[in-house]
C-alpha positions as CSV (number, residue, x, y, z in Angstrom):
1,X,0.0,0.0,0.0
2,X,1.6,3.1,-1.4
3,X,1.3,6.6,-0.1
4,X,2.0,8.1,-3.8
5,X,-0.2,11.4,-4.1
6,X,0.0,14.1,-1.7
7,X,-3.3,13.4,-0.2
8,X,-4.5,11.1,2.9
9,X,-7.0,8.3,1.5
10,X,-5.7,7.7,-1.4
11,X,-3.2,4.7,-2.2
12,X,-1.4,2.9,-4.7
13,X,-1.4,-1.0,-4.7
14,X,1.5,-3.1,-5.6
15,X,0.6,-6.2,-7.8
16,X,1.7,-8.6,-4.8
17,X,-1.1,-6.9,-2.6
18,X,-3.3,-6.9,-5.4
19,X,-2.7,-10.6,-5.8
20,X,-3.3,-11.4,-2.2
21,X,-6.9,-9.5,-2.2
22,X,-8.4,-11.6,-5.0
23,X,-6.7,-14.9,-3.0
24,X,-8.7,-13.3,0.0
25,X,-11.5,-12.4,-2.0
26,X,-12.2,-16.0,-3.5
27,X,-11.3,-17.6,-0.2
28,X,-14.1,-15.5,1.9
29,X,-16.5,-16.2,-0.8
30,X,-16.3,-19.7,-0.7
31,X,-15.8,-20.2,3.4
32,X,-19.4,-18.0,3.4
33,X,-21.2,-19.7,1.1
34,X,-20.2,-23.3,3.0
35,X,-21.3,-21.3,6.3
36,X,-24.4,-20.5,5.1
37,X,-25.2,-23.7,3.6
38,X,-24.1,-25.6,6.8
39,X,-26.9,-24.0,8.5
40,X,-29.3,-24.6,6.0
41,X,-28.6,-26.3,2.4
42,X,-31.4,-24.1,0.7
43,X,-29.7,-21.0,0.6
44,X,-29.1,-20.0,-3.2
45,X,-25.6,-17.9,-3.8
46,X,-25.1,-15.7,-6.0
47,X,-22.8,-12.9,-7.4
48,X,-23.3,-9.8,-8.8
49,X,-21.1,-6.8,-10.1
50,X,-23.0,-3.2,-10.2
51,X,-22.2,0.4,-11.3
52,X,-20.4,2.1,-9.0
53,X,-22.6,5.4,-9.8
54,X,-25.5,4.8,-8.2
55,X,-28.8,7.2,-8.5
56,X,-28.8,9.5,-5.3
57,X,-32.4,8.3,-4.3
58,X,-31.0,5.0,-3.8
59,X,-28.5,5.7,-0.7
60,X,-29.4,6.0,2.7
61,X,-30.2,9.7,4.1
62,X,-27.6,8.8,6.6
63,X,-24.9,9.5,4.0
64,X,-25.3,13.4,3.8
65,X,-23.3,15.9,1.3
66,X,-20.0,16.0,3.6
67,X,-20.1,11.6,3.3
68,X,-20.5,10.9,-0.7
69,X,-19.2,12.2,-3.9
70,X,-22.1,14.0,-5.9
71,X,-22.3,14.7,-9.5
72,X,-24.6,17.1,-9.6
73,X,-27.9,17.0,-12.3
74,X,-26.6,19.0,-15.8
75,X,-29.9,19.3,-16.8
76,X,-33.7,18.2,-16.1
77,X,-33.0,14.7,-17.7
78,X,-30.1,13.9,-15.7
79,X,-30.2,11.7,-12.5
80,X,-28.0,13.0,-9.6
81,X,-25.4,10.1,-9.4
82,X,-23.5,9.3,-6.4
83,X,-19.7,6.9,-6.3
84,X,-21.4,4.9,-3.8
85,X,-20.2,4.6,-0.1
86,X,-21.2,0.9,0.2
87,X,-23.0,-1.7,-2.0
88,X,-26.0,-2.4,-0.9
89,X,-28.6,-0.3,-2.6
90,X,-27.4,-1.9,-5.9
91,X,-27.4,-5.6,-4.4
92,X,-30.8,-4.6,-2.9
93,X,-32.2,-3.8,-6.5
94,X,-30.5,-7.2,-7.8
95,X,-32.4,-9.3,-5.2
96,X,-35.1,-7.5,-6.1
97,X,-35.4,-8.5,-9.5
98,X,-34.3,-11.9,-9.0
99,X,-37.4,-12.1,-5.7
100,X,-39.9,-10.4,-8.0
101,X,-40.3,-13.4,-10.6
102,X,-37.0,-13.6,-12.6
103,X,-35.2,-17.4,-12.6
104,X,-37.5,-17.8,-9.5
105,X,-35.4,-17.1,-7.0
106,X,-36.9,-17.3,-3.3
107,X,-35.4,-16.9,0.5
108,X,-32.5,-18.0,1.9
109,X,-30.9,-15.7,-0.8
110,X,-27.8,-14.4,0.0
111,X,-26.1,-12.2,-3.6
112,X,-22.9,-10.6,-2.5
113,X,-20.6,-7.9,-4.3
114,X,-17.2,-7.2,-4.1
115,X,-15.6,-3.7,-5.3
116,X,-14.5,-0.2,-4.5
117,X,-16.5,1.8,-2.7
118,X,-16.4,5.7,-2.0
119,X,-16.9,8.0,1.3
120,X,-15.4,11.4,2.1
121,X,-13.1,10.4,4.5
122,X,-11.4,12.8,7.4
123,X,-7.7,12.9,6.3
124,X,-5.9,10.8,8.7
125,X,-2.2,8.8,8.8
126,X,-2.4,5.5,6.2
127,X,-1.8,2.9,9.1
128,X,-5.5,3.7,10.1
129,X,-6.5,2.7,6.7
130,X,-9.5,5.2,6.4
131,X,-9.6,5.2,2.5
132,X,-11.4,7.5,0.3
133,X,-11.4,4.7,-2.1
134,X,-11.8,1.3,-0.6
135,X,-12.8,-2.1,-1.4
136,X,-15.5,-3.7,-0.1
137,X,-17.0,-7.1,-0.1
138,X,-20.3,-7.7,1.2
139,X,-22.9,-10.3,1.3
140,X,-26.8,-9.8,1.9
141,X,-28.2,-12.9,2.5
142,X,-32.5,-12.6,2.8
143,X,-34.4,-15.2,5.3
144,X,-38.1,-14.6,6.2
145,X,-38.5,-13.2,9.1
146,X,-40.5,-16.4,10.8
147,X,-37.6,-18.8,10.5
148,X,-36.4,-19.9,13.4
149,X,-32.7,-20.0,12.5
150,X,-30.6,-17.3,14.4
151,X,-28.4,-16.6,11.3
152,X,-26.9,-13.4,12.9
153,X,-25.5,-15.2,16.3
154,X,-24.2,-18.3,14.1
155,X,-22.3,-16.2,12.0
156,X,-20.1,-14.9,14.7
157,X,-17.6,-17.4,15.1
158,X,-17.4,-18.5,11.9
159,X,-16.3,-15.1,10.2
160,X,-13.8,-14.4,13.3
161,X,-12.3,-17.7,12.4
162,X,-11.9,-16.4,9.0
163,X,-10.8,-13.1,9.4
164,X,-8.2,-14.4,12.5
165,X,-6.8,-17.2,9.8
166,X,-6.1,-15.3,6.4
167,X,-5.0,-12.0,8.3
168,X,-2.8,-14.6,10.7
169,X,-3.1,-12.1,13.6
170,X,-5.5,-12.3,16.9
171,X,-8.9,-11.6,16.5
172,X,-12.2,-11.2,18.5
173,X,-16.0,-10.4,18.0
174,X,-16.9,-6.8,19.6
175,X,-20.4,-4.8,19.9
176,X,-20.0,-2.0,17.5
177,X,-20.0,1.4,18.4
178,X,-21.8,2.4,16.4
179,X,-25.7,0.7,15.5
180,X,-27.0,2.4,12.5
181,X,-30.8,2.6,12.3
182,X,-31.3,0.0,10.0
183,X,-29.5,-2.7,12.1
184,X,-31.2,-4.9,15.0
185,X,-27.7,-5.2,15.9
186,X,-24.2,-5.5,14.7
187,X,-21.2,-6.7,16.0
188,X,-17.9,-6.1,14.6
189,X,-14.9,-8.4,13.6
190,X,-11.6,-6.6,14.7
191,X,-7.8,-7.7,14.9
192,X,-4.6,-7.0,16.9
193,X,-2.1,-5.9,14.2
194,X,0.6,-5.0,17.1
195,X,-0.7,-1.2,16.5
196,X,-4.2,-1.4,17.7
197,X,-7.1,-3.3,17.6
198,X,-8.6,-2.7,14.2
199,X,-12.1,-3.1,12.3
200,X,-12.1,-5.7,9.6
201,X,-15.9,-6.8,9.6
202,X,-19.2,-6.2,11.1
203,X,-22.1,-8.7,10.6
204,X,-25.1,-6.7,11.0
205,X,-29.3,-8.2,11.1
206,X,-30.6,-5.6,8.8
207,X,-33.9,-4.6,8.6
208,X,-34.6,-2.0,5.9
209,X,-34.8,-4.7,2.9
210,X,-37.6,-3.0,0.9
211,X,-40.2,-5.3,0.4
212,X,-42.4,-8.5,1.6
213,X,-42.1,-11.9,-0.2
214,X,-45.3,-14.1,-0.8
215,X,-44.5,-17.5,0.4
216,X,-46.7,-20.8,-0.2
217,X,-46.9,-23.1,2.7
218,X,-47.2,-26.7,2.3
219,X,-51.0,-26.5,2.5
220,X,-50.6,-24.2,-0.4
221,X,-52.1,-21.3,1.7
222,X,-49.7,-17.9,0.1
223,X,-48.1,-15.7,2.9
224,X,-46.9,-12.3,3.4
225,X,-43.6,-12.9,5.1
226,X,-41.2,-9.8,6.4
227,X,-37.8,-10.1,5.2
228,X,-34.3,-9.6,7.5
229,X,-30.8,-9.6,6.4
230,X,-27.9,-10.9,7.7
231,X,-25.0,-8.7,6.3
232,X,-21.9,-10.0,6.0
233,X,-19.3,-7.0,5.0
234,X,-15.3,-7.0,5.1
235,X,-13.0,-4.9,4.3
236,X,-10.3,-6.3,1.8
237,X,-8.0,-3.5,1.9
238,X,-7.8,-3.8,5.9
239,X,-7.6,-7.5,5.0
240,X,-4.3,-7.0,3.1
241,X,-2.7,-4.7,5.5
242,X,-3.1,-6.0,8.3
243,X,-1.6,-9.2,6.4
244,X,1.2,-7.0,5.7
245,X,1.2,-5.9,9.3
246,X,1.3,-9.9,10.7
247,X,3.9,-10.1,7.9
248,X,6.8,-7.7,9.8
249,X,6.1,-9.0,13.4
């Protein structure tokens, strides 16, 4: 990770790194999607890739002018665009389609992106790794909200034993500070990297997915079922330095 422009948040990566994310990358994906499975083998998987402008109706309120970059409406017939701070809107509107009749997808679905990301960052020191421009992998994985599988609390260990294995460097589940309002709870993945404890993950029961499924019970009576999410996001760039960092101990 390369401080190469006089500016805080923004880095150059080396091939080497670059190499070690998409090892990372491939390796999360798969130890997720035997996770999920494990606790219940009807969960459907799937990728997706989206733009990384996204309309500026589709991100949360919480992100406000001084947290996203904004290009502005040129005319009447322009959207207002946003480089998104995180994927989910666009993995939201995925699931969506797929939920809504298309190759008839139904819960457990879990579609997860990885790719750079965006947020106006307070300039600090690189070793805190607060990017301007960050990858981000994430996986929203949609259950009903009757099941009686606590997906959130058997997540836990599983993505600290992850996260403490391919970073090779302590690690522990924490209650984030912060619990943003679409979240029931989240707890955070963090590791010891000799400089501080550090933020990798959070795993987060979301409950702002924006719409109901119709489900048909065995007796063929059709249901209107809530949906939750269990949100699974990493950051790969902290993933890769703090390899670097277990690397020079």
């Amino acid at each position: 990770m390369l401080s190469l422009y006089q500016a805080n948040g923004l880095v150059h990566w080396t091939e080497r790194d670059i190499r070690l994310r998409d090892m990372m990358l491939a390796h999360f994906a798969g130890e997720v999607s035997a996770f999920l499975r494990s606790t219940n083998p009807a969960w459907d998987i799937r990728r997706v890739e989206a733009p990384l402008l996204t309309p500026r109706e589709l991100i949360s309120a919480a992100y406000g002018p001084d947290d996203v970059f904004v290009q502005g409406r040129r005319s009447e017939h322009d959207h207002e665009l946003v480089l998104r701070p995180e994927t989910t809107p666009s993995t939201y509107a995925y699931m969506q389609h797929l939920l809504n009749g298309h190759e008839r997808a139904r819960p457990p679905l879990c579609v997860w992106q990885a790719g750079k990301s965006f947020r106006r960052e307070q300039d600090q020191p690189t070793k805190h790794v607060r990017l301007k421009e960050f990858w981000q992998m994430e996986f929203q994985c949609a259950f009903t909200a009757d099941t009686a599988n606590d997906y959130h609390a058997a997540a836990l260990e599983p993505v600290r034993r992850m996260i403490g294995a391919m970073t090779r460097l302590p690690s522990r589940v924490v209650a984030s500070d912060r619990l943003p309002a679409y979240s029931q709870v989240t707890m955070d993945v963090e590791v010891d990297n000799g400089d501080k404890w550090m933020e990798i993950a959070s795993i987060s029961r979301r409950t702002d997915f924006p719409q109901s499924v119709r489900v048909k019970a065995r007796g063929g009576e059709v249901r209107e079922l809530d949906v939750l999410v269990l949100e699974i996001a990493i950051g790969l760039d902290r993933c890769v330095y703090n390899w670097r960092q277990a690397e020079a101990l």
